[in-house]
N, C-alpha and C positions, 0 to 999 in steps of 0.2 A: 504494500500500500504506500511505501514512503519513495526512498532515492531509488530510481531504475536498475537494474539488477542484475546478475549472474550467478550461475555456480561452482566458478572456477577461481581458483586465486591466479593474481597477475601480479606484475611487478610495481613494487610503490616507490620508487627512486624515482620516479620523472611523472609528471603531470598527464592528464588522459592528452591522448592525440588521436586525432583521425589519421587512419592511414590508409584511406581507402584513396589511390591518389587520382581514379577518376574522377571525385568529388570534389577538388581542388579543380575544377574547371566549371565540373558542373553541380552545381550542389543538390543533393536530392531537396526536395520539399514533400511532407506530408500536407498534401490538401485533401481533407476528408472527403469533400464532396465530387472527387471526379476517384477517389482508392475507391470511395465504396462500392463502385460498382464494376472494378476490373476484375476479370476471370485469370490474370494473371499477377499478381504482384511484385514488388520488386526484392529484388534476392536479398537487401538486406533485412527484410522482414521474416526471413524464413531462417526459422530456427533451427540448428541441429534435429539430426532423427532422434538420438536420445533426451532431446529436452520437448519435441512436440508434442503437445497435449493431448491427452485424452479427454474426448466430452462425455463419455460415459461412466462417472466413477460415482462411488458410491457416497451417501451421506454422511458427513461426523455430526455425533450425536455431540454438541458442547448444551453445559447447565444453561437453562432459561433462570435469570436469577430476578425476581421481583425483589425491587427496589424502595415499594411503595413502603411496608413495615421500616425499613431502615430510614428514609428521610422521614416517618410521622416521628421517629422514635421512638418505636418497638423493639422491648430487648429481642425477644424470640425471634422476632425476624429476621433483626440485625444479624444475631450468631449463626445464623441458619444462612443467612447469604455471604456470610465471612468463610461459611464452612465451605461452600461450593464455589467460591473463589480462590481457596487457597486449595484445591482439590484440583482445580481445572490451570492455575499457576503451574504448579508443581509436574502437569503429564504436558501440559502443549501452550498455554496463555492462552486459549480462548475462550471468551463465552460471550454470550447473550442478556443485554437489560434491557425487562419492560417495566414502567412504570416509574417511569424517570425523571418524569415530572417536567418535559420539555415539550412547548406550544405544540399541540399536531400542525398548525396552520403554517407556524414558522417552517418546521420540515418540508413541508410541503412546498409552501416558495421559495424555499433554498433549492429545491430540487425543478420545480419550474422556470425560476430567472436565468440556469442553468444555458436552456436555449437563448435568453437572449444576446447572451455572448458567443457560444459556440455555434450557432448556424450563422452568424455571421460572414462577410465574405474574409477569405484568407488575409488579406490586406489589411482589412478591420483588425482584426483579431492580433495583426500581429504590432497594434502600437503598443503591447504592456509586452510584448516580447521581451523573453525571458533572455538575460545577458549572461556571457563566457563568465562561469564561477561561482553565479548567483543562486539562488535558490528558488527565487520567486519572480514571478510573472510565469509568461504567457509560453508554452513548450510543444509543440508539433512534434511530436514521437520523439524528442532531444536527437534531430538530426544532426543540433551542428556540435554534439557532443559527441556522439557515437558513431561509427561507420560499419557494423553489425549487432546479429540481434536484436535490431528495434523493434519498442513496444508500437502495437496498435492501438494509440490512443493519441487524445491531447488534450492537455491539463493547464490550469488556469492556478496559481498557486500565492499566495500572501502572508503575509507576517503579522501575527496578532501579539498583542501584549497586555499582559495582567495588572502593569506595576503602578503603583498608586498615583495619583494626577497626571493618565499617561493618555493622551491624546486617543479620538476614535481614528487609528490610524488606517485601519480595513476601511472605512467609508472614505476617508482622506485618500487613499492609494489608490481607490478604482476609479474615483472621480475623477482624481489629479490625471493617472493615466489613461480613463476612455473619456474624460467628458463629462460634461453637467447633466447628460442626459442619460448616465449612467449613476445618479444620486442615490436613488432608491434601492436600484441593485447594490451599491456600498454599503447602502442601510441595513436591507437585509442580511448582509452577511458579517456586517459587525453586531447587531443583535445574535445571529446563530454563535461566531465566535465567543459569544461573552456566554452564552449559554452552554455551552460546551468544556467552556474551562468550569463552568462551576459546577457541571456535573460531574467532568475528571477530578476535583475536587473532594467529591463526597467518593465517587471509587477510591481515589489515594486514600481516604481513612478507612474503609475495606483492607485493602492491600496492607496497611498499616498494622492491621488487627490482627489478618491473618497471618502475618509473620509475626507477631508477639512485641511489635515497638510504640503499639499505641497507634490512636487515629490519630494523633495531629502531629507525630513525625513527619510522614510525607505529605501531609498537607500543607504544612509550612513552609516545606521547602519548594514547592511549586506553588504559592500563595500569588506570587507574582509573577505568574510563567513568560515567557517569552514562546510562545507556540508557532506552529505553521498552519493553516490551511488550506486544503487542495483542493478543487474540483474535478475529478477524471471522466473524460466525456472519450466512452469507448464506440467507433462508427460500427456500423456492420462492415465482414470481411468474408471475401468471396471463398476465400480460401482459409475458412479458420481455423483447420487442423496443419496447417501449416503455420503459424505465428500466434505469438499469446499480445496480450494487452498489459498486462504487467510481466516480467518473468520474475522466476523465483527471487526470493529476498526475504531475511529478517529485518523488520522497522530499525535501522540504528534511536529513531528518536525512544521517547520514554513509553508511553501509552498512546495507543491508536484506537479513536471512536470513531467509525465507518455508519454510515448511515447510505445500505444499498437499495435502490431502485427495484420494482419484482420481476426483473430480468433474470438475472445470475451470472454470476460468473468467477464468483471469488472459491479456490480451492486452497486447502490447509494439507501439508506434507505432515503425518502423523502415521505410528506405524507401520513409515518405510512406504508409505504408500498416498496416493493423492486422494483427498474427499472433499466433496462442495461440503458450501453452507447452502442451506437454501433461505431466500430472502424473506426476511418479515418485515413488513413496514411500520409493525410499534415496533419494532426491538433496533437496538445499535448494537452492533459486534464492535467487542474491544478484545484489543491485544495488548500484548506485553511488547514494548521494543528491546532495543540490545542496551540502550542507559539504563531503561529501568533491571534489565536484568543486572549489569553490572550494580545500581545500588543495594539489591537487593543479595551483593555476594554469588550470583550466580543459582541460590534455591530458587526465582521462579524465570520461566522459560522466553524466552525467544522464539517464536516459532515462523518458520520458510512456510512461505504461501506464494502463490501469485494467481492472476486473474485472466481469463479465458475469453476470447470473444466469441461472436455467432454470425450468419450469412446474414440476418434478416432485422435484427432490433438494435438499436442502437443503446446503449447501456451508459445508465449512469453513477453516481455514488460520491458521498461527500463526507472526505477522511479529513478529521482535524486527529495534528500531530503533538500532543504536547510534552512540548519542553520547558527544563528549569530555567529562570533567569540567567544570562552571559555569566555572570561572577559566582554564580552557585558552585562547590564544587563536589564531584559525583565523586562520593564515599559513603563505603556503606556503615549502616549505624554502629555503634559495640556490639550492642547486641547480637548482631548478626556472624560477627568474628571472635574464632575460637582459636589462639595458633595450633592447637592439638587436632581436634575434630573439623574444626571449619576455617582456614586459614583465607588470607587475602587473593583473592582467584586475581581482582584486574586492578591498576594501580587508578590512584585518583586524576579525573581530568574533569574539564569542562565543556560543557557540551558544541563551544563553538571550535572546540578541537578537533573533537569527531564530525561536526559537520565538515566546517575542512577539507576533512581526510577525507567524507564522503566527495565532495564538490569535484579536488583538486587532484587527488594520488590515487580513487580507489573506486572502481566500479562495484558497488555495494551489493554484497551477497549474503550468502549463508554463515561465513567465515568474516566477516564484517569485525566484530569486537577483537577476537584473537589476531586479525591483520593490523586493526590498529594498536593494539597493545606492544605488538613488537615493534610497531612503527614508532612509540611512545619511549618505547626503550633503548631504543637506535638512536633516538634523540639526545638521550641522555647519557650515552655513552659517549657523544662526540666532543 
C-alpha cells in the first residue's frame, strides 16, 4: 500500500536510476485513458512469471474487530479487541475495524472527489506532478523512477500533519497546486486526514495494550504525526494477469488504514501463500508497517501484500500512512527489551531516515527494515 515495491534486494551505494536507455529518448508515459484499453501493453508493465498474479486465490480470514465498546468505554470490549489485535499482530498485522466512529458521508466523498482529479486529462493531472525524490504529488505508475516492473496504477499523494497550530496544509497543497477550483476537494481530504489520524490514535492505545506498555505510550508519540496520504486510482488492464497494480511490499511507514472501494484487489502473502481481502465498505483494513514493527522490537509483524488489477472496473482505495513526527525517535519502549530473552533487533532512527532510504537508495520491499539497518550501520562505521 505504501512506496512501490519489489522482492529482491538491490544495491544501496548509488541512488535509483533508470536504465532503460530507450527511455532516455523516449520516455514512456502512463496515460490511463488510451493503456486501458490496449490488448497489448508495454513490457515494462509485465512482471516476471514468478511474481505474476494469480486472481484466483483464496480468502484470509483476519478479526473483524468492533470498535464501538472501546471508544464508549467498555472495559469488556476494550480487552476483547486488544485481545484480537495482539492475536492478528503477532501471525501477519492485519485486521478489520467496524464501528469506528468515522462520517459514512465523508468516506464516501473521499472516494467520489477521487474522479475529479483522476479522469482528468493527463496534462491536468500532471500540474501536482510528483518530483525526482519526493514523496508527494501526482505519480503515473512512477515512470520517471522506475524502468521495470511498473505498477498499474496512478496515485495522487500528500502530506498531512498532526502538530499543534499546524496549518490545514492538505487543503493548502491541493488548492495551491490545482486551483481555486479545487477548494472543496482540499476540504475534503483534510477533514478525512484529520479523521484518520485520530482514529490511528485510539488503535495506537490498542497496540499499546496489547503489548503491555499502556494506551498512551504510542499514543503520545504519534500525538502529532506527521503522516502521508494516498489516493490509488487502479484503471482497468487488458492484460491483468500479466502486471499487478501494486507489487509486493511491507509498508516501511508505521500503521496503514486502507479504506477499499467493492472492487478488490488487495492480497496478503500469509502462509507462504497469497489471499484476498474481500472489501467491506464499513470496515478499514489496517496494517502494521516496518517502523511500527521496529518500535515494537520486532513482536508484531510487517506483512508483504500487494494489489491486483482487473480487465473491466477501475479500482479505487484510500490509504493514509501514519507517521511519527520528523524529530520522534523510533525506539522501542523498556518494556519491550530484555538483553536475555528479547534483545534490540533494529537500532534507533527516525522516520525521515527510512523514508530517505525508501525515496533515494532502495526500491522498497519485503527486506525493506533489514536493508536499511545495514544501511544504518554502514553509516556508522565510516
Amino acid at each position: 500500500m505504501a512506496m512501490e515495491c519489489i522482492t529482491s534486494t538491490q544495491s544501496m551505494t548509488q541512488p535509483h536510476q533508470n536504465n532503460n536507455k530507450e527511455s532516455k529518448t523516449t520516455p514512456l508515459v502512463f496515460d490511463a485513458s488510451i493503456l486501458r484499453h490496449q490488448h497489448q501493453i508495454p513490457s515494462q508493465f509485465i512482471w516476471p512469471d514468478e511474481e505474476k498474479p494469480s486472481l484466483q486465490v483464496s480468502k484470509l480470514v483476519i478479526p473483524l474487530i468492533d470498535l464501538g465498546g472501546f471508544l464508549s468505554g467498555d472495559p469488556a470490549a476494550t480487552m476483547e479487541a486488544v485481545r484480537l489485535v495482539g492475536e492478528a499482530c503477532k501471525k501477519h498485522g492485519f485486521f478489520l475495524v467496524v464501528n469506528h466512529g468515522i462520517n459514512a458521508d465523508l468516506i464516501s466523498n473521499a472516494h467520489s472527489y477521487m474522479d475529479d482529479f483522476f479522469e482528468l486529462p493527463l496534462s491536468e493531472k500532471q500540474r501536482a506532478q510528483r518530483k525526482t525524490g519526493e514523496h508527494c504529488g501526482y505519480a503515473s505508475s512512477f515512470t520517471g523512477r522506475f524502468s521495470s516492473k511498473l505498477p498499474w496504477k496512478e496515485t495522487l499523494s500528500f502530506q498531512f500533519s498532526a502538530e499543534k497550530n499546524s496549518p490545514k496544509i492538505v487543503k493548502e497543497y491541493l488548492s495551491n497546486t490545482m486551483g481555486k477550483e479545487f477548494e472543496q476537494f482540499g476540504s475534503i481530504y483534510q477533514d478525512y486526514c484529520e479523521a484518520m489520524s485520530k482514529l490511528s490514535l485510539g488503535i495506537m492505545e490498542l497496540l499499546g495494550m496489547s503489548l503491555g506498555v499502556g494506551k498512551e505510550c504510542f499514543r503520545e508519540f504519534f500525538e502529532e504525526n506527521r503522516s502521508i496520504m494516498r489516493l490509488n486510482y487502479y484503471p482497468p488492464c487488458q492484460k491483468p494477469d500479466q502486471t499487478l497494480g501494486t507489487g509486493p511490499h511491507c509498508d516501511p511507514t508505521s500503521l496503514t488504514i486502507l479504506h477499499q472501494d467493492q472492487v478488490g484487489g488487495l492480497q496478503v502473502f500469509v502462509d507462504n501463500e497469497w489471499h484476498s481481502i474481500t472489501p467491506n465498505f464499513n470496515a478499514f483494513v489496517v496494517n502494521i508497517g516496518d517502523t511500527f514493527m521496529a518500535l515494537s522490537n520486532g513482536k508484531y509483524k510487517s506483512c508483504l501484500h500487494r494489489a491486483v488489477v482487473n480487465n473491466k472496473t477501475t479500482r479505487k482505495s484510500l490509504a493514509f500512512f501514519l507517521c511519527p513526527r520528523n524529530d520522534k525517535v523510533v525506539s522501542p519502549p523498556r518494556e519491550l527489551v530484555d538483553d536475555d530473552f528479547s534483545p534490540r533487533v533494529y537500532p534507533d532512527f527516525t522516520w525521515p531516515m527510512l523514508l530517505e532510504f525508501t525515496q533515494k537508495y532502495y526500491r522498497a520491499d519485503m527486506n525493506t527494515l533489514n536493508a536499511f539497518t545495514d544501511w544504518i550501520q554502514q553509516k556508522e562505521s565510516c
